[in-house]
C-alpha atoms as a printed R data frame, in Angstrom:
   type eleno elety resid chain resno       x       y       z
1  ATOM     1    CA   UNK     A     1  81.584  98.939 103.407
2  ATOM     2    CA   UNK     A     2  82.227 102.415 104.168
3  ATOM     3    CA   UNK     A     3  84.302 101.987 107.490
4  ATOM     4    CA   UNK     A     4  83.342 100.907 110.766
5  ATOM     5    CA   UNK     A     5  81.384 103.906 111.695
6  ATOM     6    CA   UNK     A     6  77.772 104.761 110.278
7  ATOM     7    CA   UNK     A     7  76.426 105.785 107.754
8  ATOM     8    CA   UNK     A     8  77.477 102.872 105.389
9  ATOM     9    CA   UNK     A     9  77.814 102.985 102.013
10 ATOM    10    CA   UNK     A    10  78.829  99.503  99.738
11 ATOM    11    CA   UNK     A    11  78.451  97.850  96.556
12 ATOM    12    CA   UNK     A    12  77.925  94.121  96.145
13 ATOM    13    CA   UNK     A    13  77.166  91.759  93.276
14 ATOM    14    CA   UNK     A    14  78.792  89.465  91.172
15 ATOM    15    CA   UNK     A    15  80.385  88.843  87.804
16 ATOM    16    CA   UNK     A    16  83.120  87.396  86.095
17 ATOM    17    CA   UNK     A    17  86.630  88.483  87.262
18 ATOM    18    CA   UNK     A    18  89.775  88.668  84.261
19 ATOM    19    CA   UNK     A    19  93.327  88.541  85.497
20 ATOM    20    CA   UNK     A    20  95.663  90.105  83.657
21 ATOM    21    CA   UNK     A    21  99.760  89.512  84.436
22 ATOM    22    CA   UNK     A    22 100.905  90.845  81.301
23 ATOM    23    CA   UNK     A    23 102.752  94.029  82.304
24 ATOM    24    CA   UNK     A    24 102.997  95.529  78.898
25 ATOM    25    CA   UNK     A    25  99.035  95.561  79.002
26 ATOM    26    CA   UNK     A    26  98.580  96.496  82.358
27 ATOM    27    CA   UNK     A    27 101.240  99.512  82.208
28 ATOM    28    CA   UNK     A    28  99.088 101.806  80.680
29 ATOM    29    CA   UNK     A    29  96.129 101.008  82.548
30 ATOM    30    CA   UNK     A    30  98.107 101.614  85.818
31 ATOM    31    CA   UNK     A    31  99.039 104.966  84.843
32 ATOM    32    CA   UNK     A    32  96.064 106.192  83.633
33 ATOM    33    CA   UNK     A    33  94.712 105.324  87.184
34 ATOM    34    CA   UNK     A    34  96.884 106.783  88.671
35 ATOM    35    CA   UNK     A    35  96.761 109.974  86.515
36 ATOM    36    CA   UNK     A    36  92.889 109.887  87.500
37 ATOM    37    CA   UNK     A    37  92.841 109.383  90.856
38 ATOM    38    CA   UNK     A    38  95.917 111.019  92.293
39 ATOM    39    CA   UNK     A    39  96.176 113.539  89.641
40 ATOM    40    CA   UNK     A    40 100.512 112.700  88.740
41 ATOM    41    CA   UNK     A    41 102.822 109.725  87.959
42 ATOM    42    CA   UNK     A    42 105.220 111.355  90.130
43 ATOM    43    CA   UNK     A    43 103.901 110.595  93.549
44 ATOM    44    CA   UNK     A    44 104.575 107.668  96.280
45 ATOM    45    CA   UNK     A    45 101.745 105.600  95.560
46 ATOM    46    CA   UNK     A    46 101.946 105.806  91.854
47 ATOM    47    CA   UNK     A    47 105.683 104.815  92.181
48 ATOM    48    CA   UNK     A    48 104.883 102.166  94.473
49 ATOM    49    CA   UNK     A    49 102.185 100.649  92.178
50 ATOM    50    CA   UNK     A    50 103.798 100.726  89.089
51 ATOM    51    CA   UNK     A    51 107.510  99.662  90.512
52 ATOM    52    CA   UNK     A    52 105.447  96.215  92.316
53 ATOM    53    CA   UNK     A    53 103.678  95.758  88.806
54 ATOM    54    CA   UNK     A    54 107.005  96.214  86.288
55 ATOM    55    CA   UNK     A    55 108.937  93.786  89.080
56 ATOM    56    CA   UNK     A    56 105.633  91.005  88.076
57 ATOM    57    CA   UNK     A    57 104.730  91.398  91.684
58 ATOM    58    CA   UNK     A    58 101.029  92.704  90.961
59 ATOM    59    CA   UNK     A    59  98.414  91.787  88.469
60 ATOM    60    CA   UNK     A    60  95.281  94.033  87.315
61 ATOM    61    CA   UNK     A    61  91.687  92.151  87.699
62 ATOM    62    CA   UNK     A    62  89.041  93.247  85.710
63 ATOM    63    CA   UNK     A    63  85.448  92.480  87.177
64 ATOM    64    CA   UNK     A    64  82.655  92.204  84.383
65 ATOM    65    CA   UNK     A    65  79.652  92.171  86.518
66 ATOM    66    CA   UNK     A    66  76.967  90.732  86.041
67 ATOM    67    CA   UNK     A    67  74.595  92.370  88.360
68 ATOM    68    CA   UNK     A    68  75.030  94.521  91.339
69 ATOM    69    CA   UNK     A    69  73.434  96.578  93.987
70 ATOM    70    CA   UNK     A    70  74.639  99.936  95.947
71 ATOM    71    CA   UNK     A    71  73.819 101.784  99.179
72 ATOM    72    CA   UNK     A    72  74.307 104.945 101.075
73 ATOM    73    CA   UNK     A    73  72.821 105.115 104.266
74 ATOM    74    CA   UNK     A    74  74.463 108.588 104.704
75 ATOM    75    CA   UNK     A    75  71.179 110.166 103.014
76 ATOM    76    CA   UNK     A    76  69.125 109.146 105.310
77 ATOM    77    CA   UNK     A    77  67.257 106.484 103.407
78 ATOM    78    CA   UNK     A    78  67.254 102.773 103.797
């Protein structure tokens, strides 16, 4: 859910989720998240995420779905 004020947006569904603890794996895949969505490994969240992860404190869960829906009532169609 987008927030507690209108318009909504969501997705819902469901699928299969994979947990991953092994923090060799799941490095890599951190970083290159982070790299994505805040653009540097050299920021406060990125630090944050990756320190929690090498210390075995955080695990990475992959959803397969299997079917799922989305809306965005912000364009003023229902």
């Amino acid at each position: 859910m987008g927030g507690t004020n209108s318009p909504y947006k969501g997705v819902r569904g469901k699928g299969t989720a994979i947990i991953s603890e092994d923090i060799n794996k799941n490095i890599p895949i951190v970083e290159k998240l982070m790299l994505k969505y805040t653009g540097s490994l050299d920021n406060n969240m990125a630090q944050f995420l990756l320190d929690s992860l090498k210390r075995g404190e955080s695990v990475i869960i992959e959803i397969i779905p299997h079917f799922y829906a989305t809306w965005d009532n912000s364009k003023g169609t229902i």
